[in-house]
C-alpha positions as CSV (number, residue, x, y, z in Angstrom):
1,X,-17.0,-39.4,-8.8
2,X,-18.9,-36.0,-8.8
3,X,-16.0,-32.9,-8.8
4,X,-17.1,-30.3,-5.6
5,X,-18.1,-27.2,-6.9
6,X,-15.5,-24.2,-7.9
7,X,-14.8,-21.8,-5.1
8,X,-15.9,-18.4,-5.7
9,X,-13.1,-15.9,-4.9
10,X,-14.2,-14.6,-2.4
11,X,-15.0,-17.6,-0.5
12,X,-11.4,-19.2,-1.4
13,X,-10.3,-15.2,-0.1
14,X,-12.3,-15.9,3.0
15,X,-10.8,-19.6,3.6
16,X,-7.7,-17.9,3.7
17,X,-8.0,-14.9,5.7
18,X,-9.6,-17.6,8.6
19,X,-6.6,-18.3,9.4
20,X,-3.9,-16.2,8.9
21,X,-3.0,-14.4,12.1
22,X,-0.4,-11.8,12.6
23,X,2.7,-11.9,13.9
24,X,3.4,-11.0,17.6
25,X,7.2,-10.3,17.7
26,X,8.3,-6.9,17.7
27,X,11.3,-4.4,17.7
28,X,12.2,-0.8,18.7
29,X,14.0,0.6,16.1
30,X,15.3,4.2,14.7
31,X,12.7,5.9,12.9
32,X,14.5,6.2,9.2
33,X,14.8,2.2,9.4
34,X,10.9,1.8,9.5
35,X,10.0,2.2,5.9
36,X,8.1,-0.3,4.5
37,X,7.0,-1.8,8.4
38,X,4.1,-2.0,10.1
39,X,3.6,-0.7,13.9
40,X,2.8,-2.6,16.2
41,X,1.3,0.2,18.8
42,X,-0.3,3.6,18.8
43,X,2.3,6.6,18.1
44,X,1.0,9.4,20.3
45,X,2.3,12.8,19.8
46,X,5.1,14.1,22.3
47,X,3.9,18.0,21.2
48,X,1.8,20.0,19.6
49,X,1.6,20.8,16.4
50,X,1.8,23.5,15.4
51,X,3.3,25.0,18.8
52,X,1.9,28.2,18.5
53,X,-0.9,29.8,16.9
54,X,1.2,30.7,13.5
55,X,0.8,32.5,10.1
56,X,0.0,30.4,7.1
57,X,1.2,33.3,5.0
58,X,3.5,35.7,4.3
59,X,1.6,39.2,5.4
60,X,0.8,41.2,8.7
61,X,-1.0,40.5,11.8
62,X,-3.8,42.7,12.5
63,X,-6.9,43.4,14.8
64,X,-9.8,43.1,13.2
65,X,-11.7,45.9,15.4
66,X,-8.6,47.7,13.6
67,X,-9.4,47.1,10.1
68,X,-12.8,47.2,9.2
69,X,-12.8,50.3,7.0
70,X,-10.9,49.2,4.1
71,X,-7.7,51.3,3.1
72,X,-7.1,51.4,7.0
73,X,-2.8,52.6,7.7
74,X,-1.4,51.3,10.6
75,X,2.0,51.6,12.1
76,X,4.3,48.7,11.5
77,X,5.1,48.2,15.3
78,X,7.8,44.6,14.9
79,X,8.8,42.3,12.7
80,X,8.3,38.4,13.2
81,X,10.1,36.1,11.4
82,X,9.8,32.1,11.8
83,X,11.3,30.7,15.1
84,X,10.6,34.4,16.9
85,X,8.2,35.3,19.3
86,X,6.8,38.8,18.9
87,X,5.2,41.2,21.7
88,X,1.1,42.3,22.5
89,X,-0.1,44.1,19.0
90,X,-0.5,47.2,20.6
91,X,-4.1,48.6,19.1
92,X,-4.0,50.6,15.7
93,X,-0.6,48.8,15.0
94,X,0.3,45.6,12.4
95,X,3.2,42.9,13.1
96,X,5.1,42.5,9.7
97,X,5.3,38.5,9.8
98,X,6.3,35.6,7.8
99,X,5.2,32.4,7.1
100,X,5.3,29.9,10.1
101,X,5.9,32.6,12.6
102,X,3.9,33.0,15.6
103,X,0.8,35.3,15.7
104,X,1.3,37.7,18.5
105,X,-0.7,38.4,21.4
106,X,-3.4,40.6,20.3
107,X,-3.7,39.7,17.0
108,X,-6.6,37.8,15.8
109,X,-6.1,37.8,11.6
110,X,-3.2,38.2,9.3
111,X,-3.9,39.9,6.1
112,X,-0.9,38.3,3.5
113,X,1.3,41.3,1.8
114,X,-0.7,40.9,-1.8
115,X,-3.8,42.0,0.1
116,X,-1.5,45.4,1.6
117,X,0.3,48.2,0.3
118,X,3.1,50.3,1.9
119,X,2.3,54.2,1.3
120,X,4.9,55.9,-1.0
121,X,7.7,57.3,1.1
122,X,6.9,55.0,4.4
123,X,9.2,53.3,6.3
124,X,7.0,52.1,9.0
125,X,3.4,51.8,7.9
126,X,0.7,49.8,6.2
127,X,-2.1,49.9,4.1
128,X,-5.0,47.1,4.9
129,X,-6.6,47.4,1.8
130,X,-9.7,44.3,3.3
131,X,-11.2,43.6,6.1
132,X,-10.3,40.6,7.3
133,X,-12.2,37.6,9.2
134,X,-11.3,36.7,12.5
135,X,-8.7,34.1,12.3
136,X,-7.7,34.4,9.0
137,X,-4.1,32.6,7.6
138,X,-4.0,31.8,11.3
139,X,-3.1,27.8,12.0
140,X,-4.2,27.3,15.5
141,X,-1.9,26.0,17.7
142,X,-2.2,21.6,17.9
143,X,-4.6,21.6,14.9
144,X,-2.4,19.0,13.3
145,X,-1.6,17.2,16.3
146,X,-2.3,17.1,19.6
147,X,0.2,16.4,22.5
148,X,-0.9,12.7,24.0
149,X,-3.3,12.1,21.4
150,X,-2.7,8.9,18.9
151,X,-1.3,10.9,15.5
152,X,-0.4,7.1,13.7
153,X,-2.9,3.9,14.7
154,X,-1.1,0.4,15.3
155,X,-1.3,-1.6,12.2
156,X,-0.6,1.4,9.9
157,X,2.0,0.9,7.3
158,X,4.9,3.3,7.1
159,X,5.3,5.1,3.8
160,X,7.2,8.2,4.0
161,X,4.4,10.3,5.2
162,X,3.8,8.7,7.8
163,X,7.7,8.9,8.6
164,X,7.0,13.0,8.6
165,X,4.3,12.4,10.9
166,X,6.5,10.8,13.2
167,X,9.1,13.1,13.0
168,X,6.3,16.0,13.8
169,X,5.0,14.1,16.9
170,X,9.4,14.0,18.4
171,X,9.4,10.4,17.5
172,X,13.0,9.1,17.3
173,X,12.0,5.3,17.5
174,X,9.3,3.5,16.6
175,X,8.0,-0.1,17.9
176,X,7.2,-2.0,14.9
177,X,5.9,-5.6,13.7
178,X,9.0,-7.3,12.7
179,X,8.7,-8.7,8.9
180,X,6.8,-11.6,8.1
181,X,9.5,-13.9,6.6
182,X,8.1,-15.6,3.2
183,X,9.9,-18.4,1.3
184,X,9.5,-18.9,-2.3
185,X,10.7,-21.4,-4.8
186,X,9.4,-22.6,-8.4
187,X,9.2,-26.4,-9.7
188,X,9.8,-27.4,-13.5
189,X,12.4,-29.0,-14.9
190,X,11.7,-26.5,-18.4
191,X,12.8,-23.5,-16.0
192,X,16.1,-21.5,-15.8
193,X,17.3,-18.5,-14.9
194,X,18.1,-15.7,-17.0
195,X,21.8,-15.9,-18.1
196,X,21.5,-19.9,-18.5
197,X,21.5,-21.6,-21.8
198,X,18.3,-22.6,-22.5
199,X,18.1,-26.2,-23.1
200,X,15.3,-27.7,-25.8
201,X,11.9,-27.0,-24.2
202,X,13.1,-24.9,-22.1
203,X,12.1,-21.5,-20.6
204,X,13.5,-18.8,-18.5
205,X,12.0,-18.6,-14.8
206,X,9.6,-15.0,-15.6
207,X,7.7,-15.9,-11.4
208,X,10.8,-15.8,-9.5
209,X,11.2,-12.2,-10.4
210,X,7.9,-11.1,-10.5
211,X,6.8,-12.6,-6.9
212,X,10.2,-11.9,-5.4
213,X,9.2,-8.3,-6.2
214,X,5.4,-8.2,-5.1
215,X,7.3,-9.6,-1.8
216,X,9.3,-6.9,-1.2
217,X,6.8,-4.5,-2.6
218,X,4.5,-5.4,0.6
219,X,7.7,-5.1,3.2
220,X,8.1,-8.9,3.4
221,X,11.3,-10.5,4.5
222,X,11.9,-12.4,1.1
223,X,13.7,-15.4,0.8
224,X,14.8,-17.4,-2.7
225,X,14.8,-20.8,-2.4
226,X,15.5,-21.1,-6.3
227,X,14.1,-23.8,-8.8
228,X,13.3,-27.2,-7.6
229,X,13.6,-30.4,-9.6
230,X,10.3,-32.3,-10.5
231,X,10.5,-34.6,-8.0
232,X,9.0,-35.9,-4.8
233,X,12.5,-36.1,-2.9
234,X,13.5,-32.7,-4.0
235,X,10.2,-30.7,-3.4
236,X,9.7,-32.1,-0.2
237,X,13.6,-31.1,1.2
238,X,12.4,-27.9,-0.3
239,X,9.6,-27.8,1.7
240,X,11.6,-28.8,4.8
241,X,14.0,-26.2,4.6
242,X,11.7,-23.3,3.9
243,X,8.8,-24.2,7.1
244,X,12.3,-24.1,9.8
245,X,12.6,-20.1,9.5
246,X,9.0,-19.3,7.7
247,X,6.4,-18.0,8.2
248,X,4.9,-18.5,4.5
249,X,6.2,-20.8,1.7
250,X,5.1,-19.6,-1.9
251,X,5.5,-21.8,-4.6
252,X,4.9,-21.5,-8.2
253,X,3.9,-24.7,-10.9
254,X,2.9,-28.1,-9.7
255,X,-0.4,-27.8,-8.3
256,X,-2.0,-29.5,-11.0
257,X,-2.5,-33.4,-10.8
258,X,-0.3,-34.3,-13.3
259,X,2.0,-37.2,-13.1
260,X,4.9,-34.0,-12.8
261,X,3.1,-32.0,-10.3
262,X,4.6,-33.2,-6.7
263,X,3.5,-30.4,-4.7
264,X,0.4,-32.1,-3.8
265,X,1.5,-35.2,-2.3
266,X,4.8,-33.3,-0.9
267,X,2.5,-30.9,0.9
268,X,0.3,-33.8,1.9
269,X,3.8,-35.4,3.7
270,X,5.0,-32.9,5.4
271,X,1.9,-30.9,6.6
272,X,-1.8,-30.5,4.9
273,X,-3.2,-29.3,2.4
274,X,-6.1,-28.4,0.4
275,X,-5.9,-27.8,-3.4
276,X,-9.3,-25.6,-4.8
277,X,-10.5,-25.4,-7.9
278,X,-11.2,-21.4,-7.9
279,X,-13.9,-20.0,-10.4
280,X,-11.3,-17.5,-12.0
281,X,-9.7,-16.9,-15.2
282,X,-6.5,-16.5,-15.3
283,X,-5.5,-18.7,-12.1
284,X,-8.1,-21.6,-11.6
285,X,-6.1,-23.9,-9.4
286,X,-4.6,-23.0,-5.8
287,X,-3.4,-24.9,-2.9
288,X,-3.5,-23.9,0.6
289,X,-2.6,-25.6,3.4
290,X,0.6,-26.0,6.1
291,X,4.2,-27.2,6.5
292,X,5.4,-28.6,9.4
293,X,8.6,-26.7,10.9
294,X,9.5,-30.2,13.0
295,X,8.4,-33.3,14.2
296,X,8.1,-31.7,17.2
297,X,4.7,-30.1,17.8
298,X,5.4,-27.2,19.4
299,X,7.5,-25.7,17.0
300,X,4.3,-25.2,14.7
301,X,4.0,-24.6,11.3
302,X,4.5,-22.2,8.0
303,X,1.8,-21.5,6.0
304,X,1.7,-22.9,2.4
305,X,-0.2,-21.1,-0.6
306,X,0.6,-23.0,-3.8
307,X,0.4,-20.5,-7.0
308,X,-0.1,-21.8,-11.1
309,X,2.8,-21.6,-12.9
310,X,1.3,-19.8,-15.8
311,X,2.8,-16.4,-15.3
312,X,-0.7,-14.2,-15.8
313,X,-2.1,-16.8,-13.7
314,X,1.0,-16.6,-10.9
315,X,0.9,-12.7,-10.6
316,X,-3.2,-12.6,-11.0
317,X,-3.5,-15.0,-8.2
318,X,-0.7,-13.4,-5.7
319,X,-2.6,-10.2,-5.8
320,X,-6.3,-11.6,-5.2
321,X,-4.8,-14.1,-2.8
322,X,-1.9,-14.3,-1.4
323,X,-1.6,-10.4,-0.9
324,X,-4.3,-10.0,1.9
325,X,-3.1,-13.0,3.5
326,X,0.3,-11.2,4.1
327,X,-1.1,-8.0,5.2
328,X,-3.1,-9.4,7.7
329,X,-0.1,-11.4,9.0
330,X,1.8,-8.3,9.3
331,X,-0.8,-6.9,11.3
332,X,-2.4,-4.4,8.3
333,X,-6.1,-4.6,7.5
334,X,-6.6,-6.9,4.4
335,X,-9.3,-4.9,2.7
336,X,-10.8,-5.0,-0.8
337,X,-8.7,-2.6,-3.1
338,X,-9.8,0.6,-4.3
339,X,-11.8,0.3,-7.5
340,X,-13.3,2.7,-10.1
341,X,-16.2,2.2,-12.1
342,X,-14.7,3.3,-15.3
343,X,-16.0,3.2,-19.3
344,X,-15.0,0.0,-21.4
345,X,-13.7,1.1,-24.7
346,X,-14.1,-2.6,-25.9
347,X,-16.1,-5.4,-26.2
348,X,-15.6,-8.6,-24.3
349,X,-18.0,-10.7,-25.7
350,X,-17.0,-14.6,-24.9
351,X,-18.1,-14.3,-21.4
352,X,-17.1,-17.2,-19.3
353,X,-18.7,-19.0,-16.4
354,X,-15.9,-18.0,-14.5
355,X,-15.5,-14.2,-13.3
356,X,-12.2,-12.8,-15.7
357,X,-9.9,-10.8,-14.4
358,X,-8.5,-8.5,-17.6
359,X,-5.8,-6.5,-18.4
360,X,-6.4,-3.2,-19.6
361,X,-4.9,0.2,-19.6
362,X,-5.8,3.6,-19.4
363,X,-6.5,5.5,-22.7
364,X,-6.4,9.5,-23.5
365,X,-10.5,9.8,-23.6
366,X,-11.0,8.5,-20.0
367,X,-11.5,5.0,-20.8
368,X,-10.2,1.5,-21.2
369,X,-8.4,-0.3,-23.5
370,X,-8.0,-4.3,-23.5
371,X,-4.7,-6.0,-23.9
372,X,-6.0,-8.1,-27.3
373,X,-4.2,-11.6,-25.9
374,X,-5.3,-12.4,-22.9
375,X,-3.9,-15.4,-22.7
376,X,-2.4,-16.8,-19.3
377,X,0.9,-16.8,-20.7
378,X,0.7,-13.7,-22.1
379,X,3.1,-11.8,-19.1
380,X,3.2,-8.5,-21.8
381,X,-0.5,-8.3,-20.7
382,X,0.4,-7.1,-17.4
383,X,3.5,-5.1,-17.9
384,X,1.2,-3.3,-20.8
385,X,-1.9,-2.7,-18.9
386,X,-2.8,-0.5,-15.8
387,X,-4.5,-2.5,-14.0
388,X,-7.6,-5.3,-14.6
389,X,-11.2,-4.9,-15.3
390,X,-13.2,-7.4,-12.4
391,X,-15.8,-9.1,-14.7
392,X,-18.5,-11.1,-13.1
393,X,-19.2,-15.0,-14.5
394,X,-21.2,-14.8,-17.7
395,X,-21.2,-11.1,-18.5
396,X,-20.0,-9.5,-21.8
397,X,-18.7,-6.7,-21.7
398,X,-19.8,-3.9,-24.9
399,X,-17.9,-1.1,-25.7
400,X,-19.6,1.8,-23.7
401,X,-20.4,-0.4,-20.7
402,X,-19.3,0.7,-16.9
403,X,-17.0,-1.7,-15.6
404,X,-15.2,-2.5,-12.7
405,X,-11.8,-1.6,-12.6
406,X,-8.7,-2.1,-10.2
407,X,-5.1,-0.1,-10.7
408,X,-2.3,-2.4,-10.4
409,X,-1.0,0.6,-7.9
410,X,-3.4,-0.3,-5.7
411,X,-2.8,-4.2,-5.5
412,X,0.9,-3.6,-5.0
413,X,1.1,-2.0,-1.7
């Protein structure tokens, strides 16, 4: 029987994002509680911002029909500090002001104090020692944001910034996605958890942390389901228990078609599933597929994405794959991540028919250095490296070269 071709990665990337669709419950909550969330409407701003046409400098507010003749003195007429509101700049007359404070009426520039000099013995004058342009160190008043107009889109993640934002607009609450609820758990008898004794053969579980974390790195609701027993029974009450309050299952291990790997046949039982051959190294197989939440129908079903259990291959395969399928289930736009074309201070010269993903890291002289075992196995690859060099099927790579490269930063968020 002839083996169907390997999926490229982006058609199995494709397959996936299909049929993922985002969540539709949402909540109300205070503003400091929505880190790490995604909104699930437009945030329009309550004011303006800045209120007030206001100084971006420390200085004086002038006329500029005043100070065209450098060296110009004029009297100091009031002083504006933040959160005051000065009176008409009378002509042939300056505003001391600070930064944030309100331009007066009349004023159309503010000259900051480097650019002034107060005439020996003065108490009340100034010396413009430029001529300013019209508007100068003036912030005009809604240039950041705009009462009524949209300051934060629906689907935008909430990182702190966007938190200030919020805060600028008089946002108290925000109406956000509620978390998409993953389930993970890991199959091999060899496994155990740090702290155990390891028994002969044995090996301490390295996925659970590192998927737990990518998880909660992308704002997911994370549950541990712990390490399953290599058996049919087992992997399917696993399976059971993790569709009822799921939106995802994760597992990690058993996707082969080994005599050992149940996850096939315990997807098959309780849902569907497909299992690809992907045309990647590290992280060639993958399964995809469903769990049912009940024998009843209308109670639907979790999603299932089935990882290696090499852990290179594991964490390599969660970013290309399962990430985007989580953000567009939170409601976030599951878009390529930024790359750089960046120098190749190595050569890679075993190409394979299968596009490599490798594990380099920055070096002082603006280039890249490889990780010299890039074994699947090899988990100090990642932890060493930056972030991995994309390299097409059947393409060495010389020292010199232009490569693709994408940070680890930016398949972590």
């Amino acid at each position: 029987m002839t083996k169907p071709p390997m999926l490229t990665a982006q058609q199995a990337l494709d397959h996936l994002l299909s049929h993922a669709k985002p969540v539709v419950e949402c909540e109300k909550i205070a503003m400091q509680a929505t880190l790490g969330r995604v909104l699930a409407e437009n945030v329009d701003s309550l004011v303006d911002v800045p209120p007030l046409d206001n100084t971006s400098m420390d200085g004086y507010a002038v006329r500029t029909a005043d100070t065209q003749v450098t060296g110009r003195v004029l009297r100091i007429a009031q002083r504006i500090p933040a959160g005051s509101i000065g009176t008409t700049l009378e002509p042939g007359t300056a505003a001391r002001i600070f930064t944030g404070a309100p331009v007066p009426p009349g004023a159309d520039a503010v000259v900051m104090q480097e650019d002034c000099a107060i005439p020996d013995g003065s108490t009340d004058q100034v010396q413009v020692n430029i001529a300013p342009a019209s508007g100068q160190w003036i912030r005009r008043r809604g240039e950041d944001l705009t009462t009524g107009k949209t300051c934060l889109a629906a689907g935008t993640f909430l990182r702190p910034q966007e938190l200030g934002v919020a805060a600028s607009a008089g946002l108290t609450h925000l109406n956000v996605k509620r978390r998409v609820r993953v389930a993970a758990f890991f199959t091999g008898d060899e496994l155990a958890l740090p702290g155990e004794p390891l028994k002969p053969g044995g090996i301490y579980n390295s996925n659970r942390d590192t998927l737990l974390a990518c998880l909660k790195s992308l704002g997911c609701d994370a549950t541990d389901l712990g390490i399953v027993p290599d058996r049919l029974d087992a992997t399917r009450e696993a399976l059971r228990k993790a569709s009822k309050d799921h939106d995802l299952i994760i597992t990690s291990g058993g996707v082969s078609v080994g005599e050992e790997d149940h996850i096939k046949p315990a997807v098959t039982a309780e849902g569907r599933l497909d299992l690809w051959q992907i045309a990647i190294k590290p992280g060639k197989p993958l399964a995809f597929g469903a769990v049912r939440k009940s024998d009843e129908p209308k109670d639907g079903e979790a999603w299932f994405i089935g990882l290696p259990g090499n852990p290179v291959s594991s964490f390599v395969t969660f970013l290309l794959f399962v990430r985007p399928f989580i953000l567009k289930l939170q409601g976030r736009e599951a878009k390529s991540p930024q790359s750089y074309l960046m120098r190749a201070d190595f050569d890679w010269l075993k190409a394979d028919r299968r596009n490599e993903f490798l594990r380099v890291k920055l070096n002082n002289n603006d280039g890249l250095d490889l990780f010299p075992n890039q074994s699947s196995g090899v988990l100090t690859s990642a932890s060493w490296g930056d972030g991995l060099v994309d390299c097409p099927p059947n393409q060495p790579i010389k020292a010199g070269d232009l490569v693709k490269y994408i940070p680890f930063d930016a398949l972590l968020k």
